[in-house]
C-alpha positions in Angstrom: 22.7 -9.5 18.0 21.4 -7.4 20.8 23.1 -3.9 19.1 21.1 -5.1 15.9 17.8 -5.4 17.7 18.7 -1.7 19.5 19.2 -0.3 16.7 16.1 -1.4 15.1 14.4 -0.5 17.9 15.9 3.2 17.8 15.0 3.2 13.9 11.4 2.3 14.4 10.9 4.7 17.3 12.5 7.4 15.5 10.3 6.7 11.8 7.4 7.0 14.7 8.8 10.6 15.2 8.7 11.8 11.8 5.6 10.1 11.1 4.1 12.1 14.2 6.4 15.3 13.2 4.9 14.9 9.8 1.6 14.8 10.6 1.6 17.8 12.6 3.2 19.7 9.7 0.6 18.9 7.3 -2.2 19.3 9.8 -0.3 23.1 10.2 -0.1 23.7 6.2 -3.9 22.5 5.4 -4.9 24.7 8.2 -3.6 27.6 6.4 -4.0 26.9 3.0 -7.3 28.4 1.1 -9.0 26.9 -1.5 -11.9 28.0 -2.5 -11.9 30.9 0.2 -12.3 28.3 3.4 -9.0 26.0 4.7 -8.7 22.8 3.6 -9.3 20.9 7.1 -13.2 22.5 6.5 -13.0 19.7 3.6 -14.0 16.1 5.0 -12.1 14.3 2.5 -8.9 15.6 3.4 -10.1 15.1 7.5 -10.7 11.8 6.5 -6.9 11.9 5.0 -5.7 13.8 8.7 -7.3 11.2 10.3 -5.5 8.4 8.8 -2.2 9.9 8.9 -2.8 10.4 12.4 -4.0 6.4 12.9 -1.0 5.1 11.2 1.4 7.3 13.0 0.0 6.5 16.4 0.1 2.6 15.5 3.6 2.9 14.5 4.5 4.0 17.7 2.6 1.7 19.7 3.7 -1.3 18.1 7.5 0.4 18.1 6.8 0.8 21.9 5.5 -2.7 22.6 8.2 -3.9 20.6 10.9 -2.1 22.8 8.9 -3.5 26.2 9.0 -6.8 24.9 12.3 -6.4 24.0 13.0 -5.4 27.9 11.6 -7.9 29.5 13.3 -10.2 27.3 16.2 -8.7 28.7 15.2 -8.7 32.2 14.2 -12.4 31.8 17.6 -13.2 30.8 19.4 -11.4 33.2 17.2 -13.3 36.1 18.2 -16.5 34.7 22.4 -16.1 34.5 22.2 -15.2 38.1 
């Protein structure tokens, strides 16, 4: 059970990653990209978009990392009572 609940801990840190990875990447493209002779973060829908992105991905690793510090001191809990 506990290599099952590593593993999902490694797999929801690591989606965190990509999400973060992603959002950098499309933060970089919309940067560049021209439309209508101005970049498309000078558009506030597609900041509003950014900003999103970037609230989701943050969340998901918070709640990945609280998940992985409750999952320690479950741990540590255990360990303090077989001894």
């Amino acid at each position: 059970m506990e290599a099952l609940t590593y593993s999902r801990l490694h797999n929801a840190l690591g989606a965190a990653g990509v999400a973060r990875r992603a959002l950098l990447e499309a933060a970089g493209y919309a940067s560049r990209r021209q439309a209508f002779g101005n970049a498309l973060t000078a558009y506030p829908m597609l900041q509003d978009e950014l900003l999103a992105l970037l609230v989701s991905a943050e969340a998901s690793f918070a709640l990945a990392f609280e998940a992985a510090t409750a999952f320690e001191r479950a741990q540590g809990a255990a360990l303090d009572t077989e001894t």
